[in-house]
C-alpha positions in Angstrom: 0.0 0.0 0.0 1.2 3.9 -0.6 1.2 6.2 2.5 2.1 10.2 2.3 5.1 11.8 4.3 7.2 14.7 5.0 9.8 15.8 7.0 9.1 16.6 10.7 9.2 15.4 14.6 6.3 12.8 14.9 5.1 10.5 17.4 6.8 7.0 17.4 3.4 5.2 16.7 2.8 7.8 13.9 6.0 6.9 12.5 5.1 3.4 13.1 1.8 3.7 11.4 3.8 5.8 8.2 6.7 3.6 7.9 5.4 0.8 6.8 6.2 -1.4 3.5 3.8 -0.9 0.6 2.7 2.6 1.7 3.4 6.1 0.2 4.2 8.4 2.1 5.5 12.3 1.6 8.5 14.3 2.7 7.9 16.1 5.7 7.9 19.8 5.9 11.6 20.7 6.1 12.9 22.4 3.4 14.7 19.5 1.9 15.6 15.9 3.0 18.7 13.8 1.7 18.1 10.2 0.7 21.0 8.3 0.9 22.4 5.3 -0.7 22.2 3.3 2.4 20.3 2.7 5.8 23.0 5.3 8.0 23.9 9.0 8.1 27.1 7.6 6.9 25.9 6.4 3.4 26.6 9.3 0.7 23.7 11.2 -0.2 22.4 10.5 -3.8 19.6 13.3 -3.9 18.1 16.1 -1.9 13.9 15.6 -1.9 11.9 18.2 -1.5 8.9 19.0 0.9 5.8 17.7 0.4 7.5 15.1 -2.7 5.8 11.8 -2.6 7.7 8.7 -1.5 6.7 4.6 -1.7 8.5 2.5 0.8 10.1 -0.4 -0.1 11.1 -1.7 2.9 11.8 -0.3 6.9 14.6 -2.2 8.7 15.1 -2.3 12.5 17.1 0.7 12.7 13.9 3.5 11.5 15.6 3.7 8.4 13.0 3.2 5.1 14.0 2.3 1.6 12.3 4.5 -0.4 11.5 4.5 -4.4 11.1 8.1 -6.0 10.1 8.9 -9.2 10.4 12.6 -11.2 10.5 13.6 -14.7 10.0 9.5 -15.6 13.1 8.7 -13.7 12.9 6.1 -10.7 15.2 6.7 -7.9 15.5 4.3 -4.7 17.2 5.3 -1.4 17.4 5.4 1.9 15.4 7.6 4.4 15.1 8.0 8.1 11.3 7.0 8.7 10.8 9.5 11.5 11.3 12.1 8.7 7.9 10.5 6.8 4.7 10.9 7.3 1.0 9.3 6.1 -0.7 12.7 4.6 0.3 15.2 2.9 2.6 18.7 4.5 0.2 21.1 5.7 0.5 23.4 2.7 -0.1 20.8 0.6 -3.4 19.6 2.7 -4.5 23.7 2.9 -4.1 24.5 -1.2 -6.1 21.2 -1.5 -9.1 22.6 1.1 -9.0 26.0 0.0 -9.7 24.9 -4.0 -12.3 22.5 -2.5 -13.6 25.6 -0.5 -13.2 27.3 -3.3 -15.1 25.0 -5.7 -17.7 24.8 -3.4 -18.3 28.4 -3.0 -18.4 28.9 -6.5 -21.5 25.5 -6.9 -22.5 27.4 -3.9 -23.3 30.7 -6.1 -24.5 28.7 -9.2 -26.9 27.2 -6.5 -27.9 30.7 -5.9 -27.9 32.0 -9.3 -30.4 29.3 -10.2 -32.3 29.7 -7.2 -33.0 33.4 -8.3 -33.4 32.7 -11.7 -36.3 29.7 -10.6 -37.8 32.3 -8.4 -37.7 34.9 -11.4 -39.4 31.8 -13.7 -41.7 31.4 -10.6 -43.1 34.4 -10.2 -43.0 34.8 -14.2 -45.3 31.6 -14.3 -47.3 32.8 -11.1 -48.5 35.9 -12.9 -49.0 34.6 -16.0 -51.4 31.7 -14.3 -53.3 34.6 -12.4 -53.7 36.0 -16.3 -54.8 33.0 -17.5 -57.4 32.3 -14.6 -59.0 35.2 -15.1 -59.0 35.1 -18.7 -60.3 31.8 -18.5 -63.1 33.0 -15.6 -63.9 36.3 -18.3 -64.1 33.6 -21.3 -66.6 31.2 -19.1 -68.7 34.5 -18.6 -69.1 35.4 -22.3 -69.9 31.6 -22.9 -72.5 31.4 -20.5 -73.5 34.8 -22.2 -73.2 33.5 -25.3 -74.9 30.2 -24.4 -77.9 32.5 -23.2 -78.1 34.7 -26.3 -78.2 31.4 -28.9 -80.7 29.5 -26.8 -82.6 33.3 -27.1 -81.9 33.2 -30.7 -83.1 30.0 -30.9 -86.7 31.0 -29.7 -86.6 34.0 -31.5 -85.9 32.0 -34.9 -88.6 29.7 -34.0 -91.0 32.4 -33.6 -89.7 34.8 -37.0 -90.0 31.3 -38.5 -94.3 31.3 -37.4 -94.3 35.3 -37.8 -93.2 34.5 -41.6 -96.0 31.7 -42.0 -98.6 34.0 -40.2 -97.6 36.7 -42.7 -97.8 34.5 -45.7 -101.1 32.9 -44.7 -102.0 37.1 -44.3 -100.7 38.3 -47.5 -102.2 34.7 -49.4 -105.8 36.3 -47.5 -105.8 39.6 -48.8 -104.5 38.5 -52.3 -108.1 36.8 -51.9 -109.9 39.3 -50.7 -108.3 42.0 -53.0 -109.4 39.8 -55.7 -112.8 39.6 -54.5 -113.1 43.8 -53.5 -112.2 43.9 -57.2 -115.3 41.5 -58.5 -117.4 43.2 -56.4 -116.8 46.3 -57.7 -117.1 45.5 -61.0 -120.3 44.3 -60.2 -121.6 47.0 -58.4 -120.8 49.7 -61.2 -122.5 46.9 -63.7 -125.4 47.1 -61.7 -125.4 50.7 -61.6 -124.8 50.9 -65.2 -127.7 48.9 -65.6 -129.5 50.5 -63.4 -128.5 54.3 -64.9 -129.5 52.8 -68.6 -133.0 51.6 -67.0 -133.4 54.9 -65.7 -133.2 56.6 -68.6 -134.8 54.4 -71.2 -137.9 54.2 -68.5 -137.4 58.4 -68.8 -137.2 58.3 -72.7 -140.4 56.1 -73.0 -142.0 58.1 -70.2 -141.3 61.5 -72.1 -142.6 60.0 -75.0 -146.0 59.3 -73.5 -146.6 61.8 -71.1 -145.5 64.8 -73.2 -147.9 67.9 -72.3 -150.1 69.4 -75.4 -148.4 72.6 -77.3 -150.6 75.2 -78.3 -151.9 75.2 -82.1 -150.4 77.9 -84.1 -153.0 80.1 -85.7 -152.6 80.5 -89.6 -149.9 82.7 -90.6 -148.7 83.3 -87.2 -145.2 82.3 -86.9 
């Protein structure tokens, strides 16, 4: 297994718990560590690590010194390093850029969260007023059905009756067609009888004249 170290004074058990075979572990937060080419201060010193640089042990013999495997740039190194310089996690500047970008990301979903959040109450209110509109365009619309429902059912009836006004008419106008008709024939008759009647009169006056004329005086001889 891989633990983290770096380079500082730790507990025993911590540097138990650190230096163990299979782990990486990190260099502590000194400045820079040698790792030697042997288990002993008196081994020559192959490179200088840095703080914070990631280390997997090999191996951790009975002295606290930890064979260590280091890689950079593609390059594998092994040496030796005292395991009291190691630790399991990170160096604490490590550790804090690592929590200040995840506080950072989460301040920043935190603000999207918002944004949306204001933009879904913008939407809401949006759709809340435009459902008050619609309610009462939909209340205003029932009206003028119900209106409209009121004035066909009138114009229904009032069809029905123009519909028996019309016949009535007809059955009116077809009557005095008839009667017109029959004014007519009656009045020629009447002024036939009168013409009859007239002519009567005054043949009846004729013949009467005729009989009933008074006697003239008779003209003496050679009076004019």
């Amino acid at each position: 297994m891989l633990l983290a170290a770096s380079i500082g004074i730790i507990s025993p058990l911590n540097a138990a718990q650190a230096a163990e075979k299979g782990y990486t572990n990190y260099i502590s937060d000194s400045l820079e560590v040698p790792m030697r080419r042997g288990a002993g201060y008196k081994f020559k010193i192959s490179r200088m690590l840095k703080s914070g640089e990631a280390v997997k042990i090999l191996e951790v013999d009975k002295s606290g010194w930890a064979q260590v495997q280091y890689q950079k740039s593609g390059k594998t190194y092994i040496g030796w390093l005292p395991s009291i310089v190691l630790q399991n996690q990170p160096v604490a500047i490590d550790r804090l850029a690592a929590q200040i970008k995840k506080t950072t990301d989460v301040e920043e979903k935190y603000n999207a969260l918002q944004q949306e959040l204001s933009t879904l109450k913008t939407r809401f209110e949006e759709t809340n007023s435009q459902l008050s509109t619609t309610k009462q365009e939909k209340f205003e619309l029932g009206k003028e059905l119900e209106r409209l429902k009121e004035i066909s059912s009138n114009a229904v009836e009032l069809d029905e009756q123009n519909q028996q006004m019309k016949m009535r008419l007809t059955q009116l106008e077809n009557q005095n067609t008839i009667m017109k008709e029959q004014i007519d024939q009656s009045d020629d008759s009447v002024k036939r009888q009168w013409f009859l009647t007239g002519g009567g009169v005054l043949l009846l006056g004729l013949i009467l004249g005729r009989f009933f004329r008074p006697p003239g005086k008779r003209k003496k001889w050679g009076e004019l």
